[in-house]
LUMROLO-845617 format. One record per residue: residue in three letters; residue number from 1; x, y, z of N, C-alpha, C in turn. Coordinates in nm, 2 decimals. Layout:
<nodes>
> ala_NUM_X_Y_Z_X_Y_Z_X_Y_Z
...
</nodes>
This chain:
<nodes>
> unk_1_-2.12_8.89_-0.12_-2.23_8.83_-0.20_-2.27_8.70_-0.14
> unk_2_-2.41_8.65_-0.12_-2.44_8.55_-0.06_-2.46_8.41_-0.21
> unk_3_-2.39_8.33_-0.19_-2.41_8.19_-0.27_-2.54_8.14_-0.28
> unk_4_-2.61_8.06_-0.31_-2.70_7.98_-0.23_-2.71_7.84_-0.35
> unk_5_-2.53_7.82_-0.23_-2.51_7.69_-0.28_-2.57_7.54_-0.17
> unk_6_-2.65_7.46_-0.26_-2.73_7.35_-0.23_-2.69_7.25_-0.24
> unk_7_-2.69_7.12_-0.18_-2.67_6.99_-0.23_-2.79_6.94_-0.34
> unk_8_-2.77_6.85_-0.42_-2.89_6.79_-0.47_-2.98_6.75_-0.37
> unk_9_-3.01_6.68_-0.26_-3.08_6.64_-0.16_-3.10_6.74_-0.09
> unk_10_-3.09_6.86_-0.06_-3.13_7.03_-0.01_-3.22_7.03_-0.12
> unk_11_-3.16_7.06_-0.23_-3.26_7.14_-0.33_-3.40_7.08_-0.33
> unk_12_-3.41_6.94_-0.34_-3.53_6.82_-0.39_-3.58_6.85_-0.18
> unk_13_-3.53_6.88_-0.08_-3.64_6.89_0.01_-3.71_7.09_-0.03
> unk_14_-3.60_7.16_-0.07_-3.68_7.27_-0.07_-3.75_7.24_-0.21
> unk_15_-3.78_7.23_-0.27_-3.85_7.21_-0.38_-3.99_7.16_-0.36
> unk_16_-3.96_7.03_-0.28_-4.11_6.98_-0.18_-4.18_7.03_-0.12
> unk_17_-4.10_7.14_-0.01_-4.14_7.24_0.07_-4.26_7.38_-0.04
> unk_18_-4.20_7.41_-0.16_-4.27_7.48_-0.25_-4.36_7.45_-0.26
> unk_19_-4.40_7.30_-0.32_-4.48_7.25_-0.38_-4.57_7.25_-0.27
> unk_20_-4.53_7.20_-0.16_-4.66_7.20_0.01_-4.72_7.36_-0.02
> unk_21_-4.62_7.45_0.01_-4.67_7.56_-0.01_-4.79_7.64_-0.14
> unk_22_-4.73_7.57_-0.20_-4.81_7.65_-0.34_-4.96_7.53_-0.32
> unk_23_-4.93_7.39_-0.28_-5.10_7.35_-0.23_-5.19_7.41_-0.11
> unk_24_-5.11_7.48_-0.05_-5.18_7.55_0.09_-5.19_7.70_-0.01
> unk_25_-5.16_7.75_-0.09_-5.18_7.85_-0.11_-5.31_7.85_-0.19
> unk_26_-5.34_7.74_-0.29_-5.42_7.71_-0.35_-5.54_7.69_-0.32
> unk_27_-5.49_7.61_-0.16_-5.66_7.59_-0.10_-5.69_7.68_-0.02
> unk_28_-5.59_7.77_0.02_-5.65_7.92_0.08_-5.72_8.02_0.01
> unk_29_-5.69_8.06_-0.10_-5.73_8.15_-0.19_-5.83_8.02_-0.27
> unk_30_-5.89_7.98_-0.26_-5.98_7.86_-0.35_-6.01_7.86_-0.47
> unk_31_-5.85_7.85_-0.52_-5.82_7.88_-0.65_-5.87_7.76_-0.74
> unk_32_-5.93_7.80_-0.82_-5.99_7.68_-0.90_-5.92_7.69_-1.07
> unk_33_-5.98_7.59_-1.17_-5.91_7.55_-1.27_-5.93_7.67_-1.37
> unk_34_-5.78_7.76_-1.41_-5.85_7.83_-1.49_-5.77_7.97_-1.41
> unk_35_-5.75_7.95_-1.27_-5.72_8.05_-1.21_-5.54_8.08_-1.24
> unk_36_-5.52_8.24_-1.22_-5.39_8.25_-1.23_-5.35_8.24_-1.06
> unk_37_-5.19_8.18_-1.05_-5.10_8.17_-0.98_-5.03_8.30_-0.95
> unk_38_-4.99_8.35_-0.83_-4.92_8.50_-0.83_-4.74_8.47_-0.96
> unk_39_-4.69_8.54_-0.98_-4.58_8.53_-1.04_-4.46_8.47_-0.99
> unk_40_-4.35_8.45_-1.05_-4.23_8.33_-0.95_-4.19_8.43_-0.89
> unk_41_-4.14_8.52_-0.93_-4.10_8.65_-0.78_-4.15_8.71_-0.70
> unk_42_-4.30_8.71_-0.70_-4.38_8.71_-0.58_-4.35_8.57_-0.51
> unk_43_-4.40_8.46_-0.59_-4.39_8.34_-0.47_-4.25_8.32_-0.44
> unk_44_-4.13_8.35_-0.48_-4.01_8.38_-0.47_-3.96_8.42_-0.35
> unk_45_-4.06_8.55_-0.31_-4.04_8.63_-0.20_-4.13_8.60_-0.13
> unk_46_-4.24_8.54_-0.13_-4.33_8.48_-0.03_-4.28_8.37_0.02
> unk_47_-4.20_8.26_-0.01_-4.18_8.14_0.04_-3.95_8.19_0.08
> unk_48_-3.97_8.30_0.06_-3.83_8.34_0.10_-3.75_8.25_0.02
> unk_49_-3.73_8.21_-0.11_-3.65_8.08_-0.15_-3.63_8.11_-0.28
> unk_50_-3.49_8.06_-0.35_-3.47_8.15_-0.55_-3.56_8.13_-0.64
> unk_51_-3.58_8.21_-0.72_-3.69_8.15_-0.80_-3.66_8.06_-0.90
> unk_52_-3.56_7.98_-0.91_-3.50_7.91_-0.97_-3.56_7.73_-0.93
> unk_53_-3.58_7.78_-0.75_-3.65_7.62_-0.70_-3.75_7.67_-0.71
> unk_54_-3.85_7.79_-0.74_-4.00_7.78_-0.76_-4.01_7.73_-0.92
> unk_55_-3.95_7.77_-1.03_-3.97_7.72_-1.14_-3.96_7.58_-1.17
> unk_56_-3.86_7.53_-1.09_-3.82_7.37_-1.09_-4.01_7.32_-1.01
> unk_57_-3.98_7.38_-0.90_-4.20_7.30_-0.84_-4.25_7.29_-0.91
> unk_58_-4.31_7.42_-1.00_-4.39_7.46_-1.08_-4.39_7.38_-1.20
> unk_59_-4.30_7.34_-1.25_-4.24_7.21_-1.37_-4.29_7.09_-1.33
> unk_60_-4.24_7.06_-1.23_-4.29_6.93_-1.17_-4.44_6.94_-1.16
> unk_61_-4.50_7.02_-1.10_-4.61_7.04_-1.09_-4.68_7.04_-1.24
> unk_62_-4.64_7.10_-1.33_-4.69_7.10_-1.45_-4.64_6.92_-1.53
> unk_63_-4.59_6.86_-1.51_-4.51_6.73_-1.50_-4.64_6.67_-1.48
> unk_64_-4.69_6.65_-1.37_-4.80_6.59_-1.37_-4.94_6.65_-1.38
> unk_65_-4.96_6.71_-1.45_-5.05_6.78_-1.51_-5.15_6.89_-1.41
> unk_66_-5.12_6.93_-1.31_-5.18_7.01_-1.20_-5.13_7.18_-1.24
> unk_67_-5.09_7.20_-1.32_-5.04_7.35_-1.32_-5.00_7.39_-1.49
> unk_68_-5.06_7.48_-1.51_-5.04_7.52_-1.68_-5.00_7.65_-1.69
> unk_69_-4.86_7.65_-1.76_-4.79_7.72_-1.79_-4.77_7.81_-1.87
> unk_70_-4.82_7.94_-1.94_-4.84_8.01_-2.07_-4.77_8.14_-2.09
> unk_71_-4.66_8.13_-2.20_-4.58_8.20_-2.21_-4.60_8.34_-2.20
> unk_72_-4.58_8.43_-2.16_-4.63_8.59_-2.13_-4.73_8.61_-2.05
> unk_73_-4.78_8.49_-2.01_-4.91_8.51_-1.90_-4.93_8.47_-1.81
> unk_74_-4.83_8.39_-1.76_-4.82_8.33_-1.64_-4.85_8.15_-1.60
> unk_75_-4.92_8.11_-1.47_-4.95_8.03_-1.44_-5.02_7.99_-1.37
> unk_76_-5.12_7.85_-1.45_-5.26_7.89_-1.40_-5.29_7.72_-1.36
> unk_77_-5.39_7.74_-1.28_-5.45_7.62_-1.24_-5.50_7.51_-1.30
> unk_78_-5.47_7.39_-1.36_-5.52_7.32_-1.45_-5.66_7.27_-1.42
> unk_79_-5.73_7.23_-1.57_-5.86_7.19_-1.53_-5.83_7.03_-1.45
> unk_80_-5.87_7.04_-1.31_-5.91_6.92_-1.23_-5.93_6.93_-1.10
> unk_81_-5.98_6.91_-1.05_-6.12_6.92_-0.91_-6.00_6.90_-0.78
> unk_82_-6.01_6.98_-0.72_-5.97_7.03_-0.62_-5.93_6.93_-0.52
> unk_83_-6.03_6.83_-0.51_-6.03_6.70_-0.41_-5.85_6.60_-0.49
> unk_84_-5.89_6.60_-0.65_-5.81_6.51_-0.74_-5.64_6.57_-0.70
> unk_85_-5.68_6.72_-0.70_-5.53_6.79_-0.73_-5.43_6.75_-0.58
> unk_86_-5.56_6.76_-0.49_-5.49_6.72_-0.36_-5.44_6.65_-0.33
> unk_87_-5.51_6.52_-0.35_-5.49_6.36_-0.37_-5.35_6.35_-0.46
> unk_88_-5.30_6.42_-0.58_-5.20_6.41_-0.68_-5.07_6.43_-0.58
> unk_89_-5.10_6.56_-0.55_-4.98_6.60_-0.45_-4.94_6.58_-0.33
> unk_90_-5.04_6.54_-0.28_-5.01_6.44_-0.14_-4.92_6.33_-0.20
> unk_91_-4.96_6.25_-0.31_-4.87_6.16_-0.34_-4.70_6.21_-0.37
> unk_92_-4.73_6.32_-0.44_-4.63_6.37_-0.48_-4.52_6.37_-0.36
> unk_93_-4.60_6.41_-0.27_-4.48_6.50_-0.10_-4.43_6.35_-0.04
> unk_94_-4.54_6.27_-0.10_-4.48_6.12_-0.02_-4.36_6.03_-0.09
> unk_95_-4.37_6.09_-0.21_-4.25_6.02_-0.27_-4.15_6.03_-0.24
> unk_96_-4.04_5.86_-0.18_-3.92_5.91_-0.18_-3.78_5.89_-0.27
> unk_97_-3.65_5.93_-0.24_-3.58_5.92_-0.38_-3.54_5.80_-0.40
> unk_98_-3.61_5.75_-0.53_-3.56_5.60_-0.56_-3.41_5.57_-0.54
> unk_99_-3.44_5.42_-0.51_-3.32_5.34_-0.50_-3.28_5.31_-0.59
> unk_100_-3.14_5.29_-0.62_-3.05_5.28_-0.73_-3.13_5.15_-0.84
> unk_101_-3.14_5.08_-0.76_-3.18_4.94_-0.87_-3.30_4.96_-0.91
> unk_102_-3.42_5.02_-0.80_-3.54_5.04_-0.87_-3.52_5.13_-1.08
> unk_103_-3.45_5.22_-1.04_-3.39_5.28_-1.14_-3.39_5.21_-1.27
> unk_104_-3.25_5.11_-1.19_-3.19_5.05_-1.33_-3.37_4.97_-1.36
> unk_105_-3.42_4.88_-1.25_-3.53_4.79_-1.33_-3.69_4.88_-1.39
> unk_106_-3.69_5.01_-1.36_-3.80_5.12_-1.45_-3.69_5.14_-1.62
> unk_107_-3.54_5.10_-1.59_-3.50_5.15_-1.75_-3.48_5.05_-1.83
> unk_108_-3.46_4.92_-1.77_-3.50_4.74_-1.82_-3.66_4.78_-1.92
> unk_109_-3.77_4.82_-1.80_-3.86_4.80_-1.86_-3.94_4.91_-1.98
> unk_110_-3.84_5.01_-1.92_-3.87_5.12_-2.07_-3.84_5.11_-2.20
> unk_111_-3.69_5.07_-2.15_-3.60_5.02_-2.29_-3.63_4.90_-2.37
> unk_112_-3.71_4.81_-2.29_-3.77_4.68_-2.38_-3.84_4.77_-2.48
> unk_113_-3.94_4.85_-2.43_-4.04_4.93_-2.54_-3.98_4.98_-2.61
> unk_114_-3.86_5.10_-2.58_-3.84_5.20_-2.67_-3.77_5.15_-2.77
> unk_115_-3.67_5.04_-2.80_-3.63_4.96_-2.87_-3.72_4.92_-2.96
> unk_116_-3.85_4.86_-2.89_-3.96_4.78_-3.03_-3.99_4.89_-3.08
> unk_117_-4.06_5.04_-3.04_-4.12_5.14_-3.07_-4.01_5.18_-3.18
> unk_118_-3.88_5.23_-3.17_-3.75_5.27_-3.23_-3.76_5.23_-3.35
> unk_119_-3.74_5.04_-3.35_-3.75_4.99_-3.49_-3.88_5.00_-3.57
> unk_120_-3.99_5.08_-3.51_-4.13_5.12_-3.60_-4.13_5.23_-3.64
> unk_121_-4.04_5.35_-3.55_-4.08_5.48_-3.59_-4.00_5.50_-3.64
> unk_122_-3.81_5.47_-3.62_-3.69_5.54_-3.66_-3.71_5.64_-3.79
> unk_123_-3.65_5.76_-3.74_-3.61_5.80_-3.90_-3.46_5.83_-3.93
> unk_124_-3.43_5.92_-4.08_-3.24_5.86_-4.10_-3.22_5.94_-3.98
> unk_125_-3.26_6.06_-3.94_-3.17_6.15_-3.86_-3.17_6.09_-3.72
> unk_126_-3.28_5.99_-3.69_-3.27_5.95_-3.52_-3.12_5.83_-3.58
> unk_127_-3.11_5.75_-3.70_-3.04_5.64_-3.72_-2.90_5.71_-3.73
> unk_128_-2.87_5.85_-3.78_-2.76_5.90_-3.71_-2.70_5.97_-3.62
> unk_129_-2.80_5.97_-3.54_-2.80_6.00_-3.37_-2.74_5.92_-3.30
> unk_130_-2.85_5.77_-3.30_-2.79_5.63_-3.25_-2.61_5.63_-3.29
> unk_131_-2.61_5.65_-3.45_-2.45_5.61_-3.54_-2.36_5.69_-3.50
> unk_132_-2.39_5.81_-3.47_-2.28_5.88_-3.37_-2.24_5.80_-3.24
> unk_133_-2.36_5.83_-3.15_-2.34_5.76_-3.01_-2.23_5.64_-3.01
> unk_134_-2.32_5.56_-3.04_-2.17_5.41_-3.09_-2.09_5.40_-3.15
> unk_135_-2.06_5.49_-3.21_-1.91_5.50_-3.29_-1.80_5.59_-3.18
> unk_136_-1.88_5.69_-3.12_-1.81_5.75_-2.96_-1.83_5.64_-2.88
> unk_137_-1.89_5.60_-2.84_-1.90_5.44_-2.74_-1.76_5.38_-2.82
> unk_138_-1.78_5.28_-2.93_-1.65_5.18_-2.95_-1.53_5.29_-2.96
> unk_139_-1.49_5.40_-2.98_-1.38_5.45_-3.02_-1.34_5.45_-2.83
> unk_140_-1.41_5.53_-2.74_-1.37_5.55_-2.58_-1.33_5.38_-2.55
> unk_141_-1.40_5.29_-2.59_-1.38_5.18_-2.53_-1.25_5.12_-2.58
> unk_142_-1.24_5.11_-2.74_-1.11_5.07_-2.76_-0.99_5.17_-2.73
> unk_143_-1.01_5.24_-2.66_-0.91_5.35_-2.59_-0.82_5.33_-2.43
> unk_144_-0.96_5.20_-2.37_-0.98_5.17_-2.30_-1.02_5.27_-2.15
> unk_145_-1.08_5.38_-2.26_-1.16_5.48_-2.14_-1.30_5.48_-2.08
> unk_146_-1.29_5.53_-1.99_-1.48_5.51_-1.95_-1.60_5.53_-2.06
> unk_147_-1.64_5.50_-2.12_-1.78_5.48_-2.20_-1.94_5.50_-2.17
> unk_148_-1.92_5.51_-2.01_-2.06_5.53_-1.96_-2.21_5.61_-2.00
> unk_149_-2.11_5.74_-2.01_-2.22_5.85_-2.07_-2.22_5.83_-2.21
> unk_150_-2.12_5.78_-2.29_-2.19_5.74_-2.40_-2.25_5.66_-2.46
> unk_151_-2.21_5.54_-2.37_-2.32_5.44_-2.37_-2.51_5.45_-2.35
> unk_152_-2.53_5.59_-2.27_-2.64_5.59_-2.23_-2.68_5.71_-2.34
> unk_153_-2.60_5.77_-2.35_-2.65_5.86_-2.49_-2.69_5.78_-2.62
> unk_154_-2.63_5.66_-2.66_-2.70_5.56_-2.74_-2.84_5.52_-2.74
> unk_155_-2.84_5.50_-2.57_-2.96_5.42_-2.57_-3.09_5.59_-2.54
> unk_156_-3.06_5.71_-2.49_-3.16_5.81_-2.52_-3.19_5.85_-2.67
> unk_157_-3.07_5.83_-2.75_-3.09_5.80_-2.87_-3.22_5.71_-2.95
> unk_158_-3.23_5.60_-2.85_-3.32_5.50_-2.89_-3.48_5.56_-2.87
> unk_159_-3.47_5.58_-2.73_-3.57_5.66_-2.66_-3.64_5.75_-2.72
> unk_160_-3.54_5.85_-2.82_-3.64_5.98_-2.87_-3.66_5.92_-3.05
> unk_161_-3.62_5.82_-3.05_-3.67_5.76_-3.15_-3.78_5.69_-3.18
> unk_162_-3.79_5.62_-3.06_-3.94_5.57_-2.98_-4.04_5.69_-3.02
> unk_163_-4.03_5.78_-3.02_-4.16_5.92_-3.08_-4.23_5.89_-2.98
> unk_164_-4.23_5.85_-2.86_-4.30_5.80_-2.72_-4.27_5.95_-2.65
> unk_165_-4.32_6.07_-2.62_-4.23_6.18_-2.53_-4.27_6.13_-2.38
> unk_166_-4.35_6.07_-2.31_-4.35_6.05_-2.19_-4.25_5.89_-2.17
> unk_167_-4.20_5.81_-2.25_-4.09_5.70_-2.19_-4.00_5.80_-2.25
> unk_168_-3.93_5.90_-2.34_-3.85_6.02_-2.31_-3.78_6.05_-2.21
> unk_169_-3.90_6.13_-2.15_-3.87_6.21_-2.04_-3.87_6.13_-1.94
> unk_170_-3.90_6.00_-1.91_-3.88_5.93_-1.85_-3.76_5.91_-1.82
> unk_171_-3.69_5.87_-1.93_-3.55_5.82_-1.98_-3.42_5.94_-1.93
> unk_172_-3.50_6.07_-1.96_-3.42_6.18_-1.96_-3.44_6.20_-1.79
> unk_173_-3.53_6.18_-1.70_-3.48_6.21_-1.58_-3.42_6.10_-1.51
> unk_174_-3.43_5.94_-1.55_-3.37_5.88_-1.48_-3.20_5.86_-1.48
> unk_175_-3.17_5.91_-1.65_-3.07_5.88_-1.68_-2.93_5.97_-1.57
> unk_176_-2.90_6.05_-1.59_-2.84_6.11_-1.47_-2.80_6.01_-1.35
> unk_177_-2.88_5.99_-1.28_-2.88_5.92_-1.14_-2.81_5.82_-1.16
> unk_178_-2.86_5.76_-1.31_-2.84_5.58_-1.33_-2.65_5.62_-1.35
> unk_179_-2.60_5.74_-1.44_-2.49_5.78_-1.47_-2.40_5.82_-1.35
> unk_180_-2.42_5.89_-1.23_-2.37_5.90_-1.13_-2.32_5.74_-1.01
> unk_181_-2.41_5.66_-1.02_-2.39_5.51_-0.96_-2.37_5.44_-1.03
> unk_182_-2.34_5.40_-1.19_-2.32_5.28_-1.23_-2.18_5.21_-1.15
> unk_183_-2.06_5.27_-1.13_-1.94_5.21_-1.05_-1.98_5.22_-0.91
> unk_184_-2.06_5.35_-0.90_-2.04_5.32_-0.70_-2.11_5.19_-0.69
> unk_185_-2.19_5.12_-0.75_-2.26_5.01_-0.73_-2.22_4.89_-0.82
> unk_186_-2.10_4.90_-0.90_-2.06_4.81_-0.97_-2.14_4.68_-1.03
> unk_187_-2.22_4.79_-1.11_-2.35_4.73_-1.18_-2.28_4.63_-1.26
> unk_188_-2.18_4.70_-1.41_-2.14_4.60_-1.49_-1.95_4.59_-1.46
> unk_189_-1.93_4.50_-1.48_-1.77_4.44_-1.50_-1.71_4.55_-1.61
> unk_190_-1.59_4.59_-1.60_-1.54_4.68_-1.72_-1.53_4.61_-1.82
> unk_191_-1.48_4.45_-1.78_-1.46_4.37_-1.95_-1.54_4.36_-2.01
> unk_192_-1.67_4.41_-1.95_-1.78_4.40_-2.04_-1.82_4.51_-2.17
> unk_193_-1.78_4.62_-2.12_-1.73_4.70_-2.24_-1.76_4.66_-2.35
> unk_194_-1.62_4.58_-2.41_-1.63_4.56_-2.54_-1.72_4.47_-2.58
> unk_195_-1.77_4.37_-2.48_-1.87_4.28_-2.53_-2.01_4.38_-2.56
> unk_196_-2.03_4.49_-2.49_-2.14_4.55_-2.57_-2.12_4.65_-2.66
> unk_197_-2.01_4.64_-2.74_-1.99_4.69_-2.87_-2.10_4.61_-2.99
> unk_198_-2.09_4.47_-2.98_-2.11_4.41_-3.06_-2.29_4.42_-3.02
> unk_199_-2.31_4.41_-2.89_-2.48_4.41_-2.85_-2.51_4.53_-2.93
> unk_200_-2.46_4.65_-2.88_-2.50_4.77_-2.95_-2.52_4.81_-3.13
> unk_201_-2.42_4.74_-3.15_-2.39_4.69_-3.31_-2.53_4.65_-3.37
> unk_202_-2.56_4.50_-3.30_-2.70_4.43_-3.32_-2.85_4.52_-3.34
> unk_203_-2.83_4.60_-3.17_-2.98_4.63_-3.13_-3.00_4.74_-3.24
> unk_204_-2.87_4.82_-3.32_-2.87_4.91_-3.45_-2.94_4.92_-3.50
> unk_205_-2.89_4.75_-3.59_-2.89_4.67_-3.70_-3.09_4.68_-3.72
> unk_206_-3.10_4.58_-3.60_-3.29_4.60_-3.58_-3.34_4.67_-3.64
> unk_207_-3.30_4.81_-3.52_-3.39_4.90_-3.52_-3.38_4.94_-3.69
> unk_208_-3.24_4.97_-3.74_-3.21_5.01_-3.86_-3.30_4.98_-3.97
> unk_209_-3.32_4.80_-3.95_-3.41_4.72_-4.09_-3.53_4.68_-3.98
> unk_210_-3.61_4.81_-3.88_-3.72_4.77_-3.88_-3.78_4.62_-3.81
> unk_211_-3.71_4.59_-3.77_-3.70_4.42_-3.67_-3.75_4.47_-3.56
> unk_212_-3.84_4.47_-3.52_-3.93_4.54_-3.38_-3.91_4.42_-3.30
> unk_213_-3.91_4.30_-3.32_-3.90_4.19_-3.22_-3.77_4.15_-3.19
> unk_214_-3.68_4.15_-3.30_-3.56_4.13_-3.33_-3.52_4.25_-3.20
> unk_215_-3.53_4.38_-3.21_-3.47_4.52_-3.14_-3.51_4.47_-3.00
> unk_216_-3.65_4.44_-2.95_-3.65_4.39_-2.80_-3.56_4.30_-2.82
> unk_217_-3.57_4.19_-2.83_-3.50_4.08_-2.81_-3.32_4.12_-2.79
> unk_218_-3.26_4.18_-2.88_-3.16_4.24_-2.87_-3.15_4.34_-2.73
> unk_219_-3.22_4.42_-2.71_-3.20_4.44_-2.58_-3.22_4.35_-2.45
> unk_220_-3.27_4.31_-2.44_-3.29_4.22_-2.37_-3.21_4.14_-2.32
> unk_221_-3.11_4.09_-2.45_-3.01_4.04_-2.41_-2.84_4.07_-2.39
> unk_222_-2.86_4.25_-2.42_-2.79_4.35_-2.36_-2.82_4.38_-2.25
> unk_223_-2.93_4.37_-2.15_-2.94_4.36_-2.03_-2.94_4.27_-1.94
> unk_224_-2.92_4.16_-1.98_-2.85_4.04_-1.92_-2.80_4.08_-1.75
> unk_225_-2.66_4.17_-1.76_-2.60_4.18_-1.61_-2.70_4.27_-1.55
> unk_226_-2.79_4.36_-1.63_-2.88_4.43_-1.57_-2.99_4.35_-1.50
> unk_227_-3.04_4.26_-1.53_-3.12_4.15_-1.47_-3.10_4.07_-1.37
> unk_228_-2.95_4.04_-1.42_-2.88_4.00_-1.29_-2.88_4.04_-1.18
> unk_229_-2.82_4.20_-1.17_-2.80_4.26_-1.09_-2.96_4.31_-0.98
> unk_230_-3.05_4.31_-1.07_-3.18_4.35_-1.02_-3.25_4.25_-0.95
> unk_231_-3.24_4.13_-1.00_-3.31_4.01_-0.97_-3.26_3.88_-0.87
> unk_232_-3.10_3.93_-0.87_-3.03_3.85_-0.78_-3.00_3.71_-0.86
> unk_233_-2.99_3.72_-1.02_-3.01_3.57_-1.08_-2.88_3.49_-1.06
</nodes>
């Protein structure tokens, strides 16, 4: 039986490679808005690759609004001009994989918002989402165990509270990466830990009673070593 086992950095060039492909395929057949796409196991077997990384293109591709997706029917060309879609995806192929800190400073500047947004929209069930998360945060930390992923499950907490779904999904694809390097890059000190028991306690509190300026400000000053670290303070 053949594997087709990948590194993360394999999969993100064949996936690129798709995406080139499915724009040359586009502009060969002069498929316009509206038009269907062959199926993922045709292009599966046309680009010789699983259909697992054509559905991942096709996502991204639909991600930025160039490809529409409809359940039982396939997938079809979104409405926008041929010249636009080109221009989108050129950009797309030039992108490369952010650097660790750019990271952390796109989640400085998301999390200022989703915090203000959080304490305007919260409802009880996001407020015991948050109330789980940091009660698993302070229990791992006074255990004196790693807290990382729970720490950031607090703050996606915050995020889908925001009722924002693009700083979401935002949040939801950076988070990972940021979770994989926080020690290889010894972003924060571990004694710091417990000191953001009490931050996390606060930015709650905010959001809890609706304090929109109060909730920035509180993050804000939970991100302290984050600014540090970004800005060289």
């Amino acid at each position: 039986m053949n594997l087709d086992i990948r590194t993360k950095s394999e999969n993100a060039d064949v996936e690129m490679s798709i995406i080139a492909q499915i724009q040359e395929l586009i502009n060969y057949k002069n498929l316009e808005p509206g038009d269907k796409l062959p199926s993922e196991r045709m292009l599966s077997e046309k680009f010789e690759v699983s259909r697992g990384n054509v559905r991942s293109a096709i996502q991204k591709l639909e991600f930025y609004g160039l490809l529409k997706s409809i359940p039982q029917s396939g997938t079809f060309v979104a409405n926008i001009g041929v010249i636009a879609m080109n221009g989108i995806i050129d950009d797309i192929l030039s992108l490369e994989t952010p650097h660790f800190k750019s990271l952390v400073e796109t989640r400085i500047l998301l999390e200022l918002k989703t915090a203000r947004l959080a304490a305007m929209r919260r409802t009880d069930d996001d407020l015991k989402a948050m109330r789980s998360a940091l009660d698993a945060y302070t229990e791992k930390v006074l255990n004196g165990e790693d807290a990382v992923q729970e720490d950031l499950l607090f703050h996606l907490a915050i995020a889908k509270a925001s009722r924002n779904s693009t700083m979401n999904t935002f949040m939801l694809m950076i988070t990972p990466e940021i979770i994989t390097n926080f020690e290889k890059y010894h972003v924060c000190d571990s004694t710091m830990a417990q000191t953001s028991i009490g931050e996390h306690e606060r930015i709650y509190e905010a959001i809890r009673d609706q304090k929109t300026k109060v909730a920035k400000q509180m993050m804000k000053e939970h991100f302290k070593a984050l600014y540090q670290y970004c800005y060289d303070l």
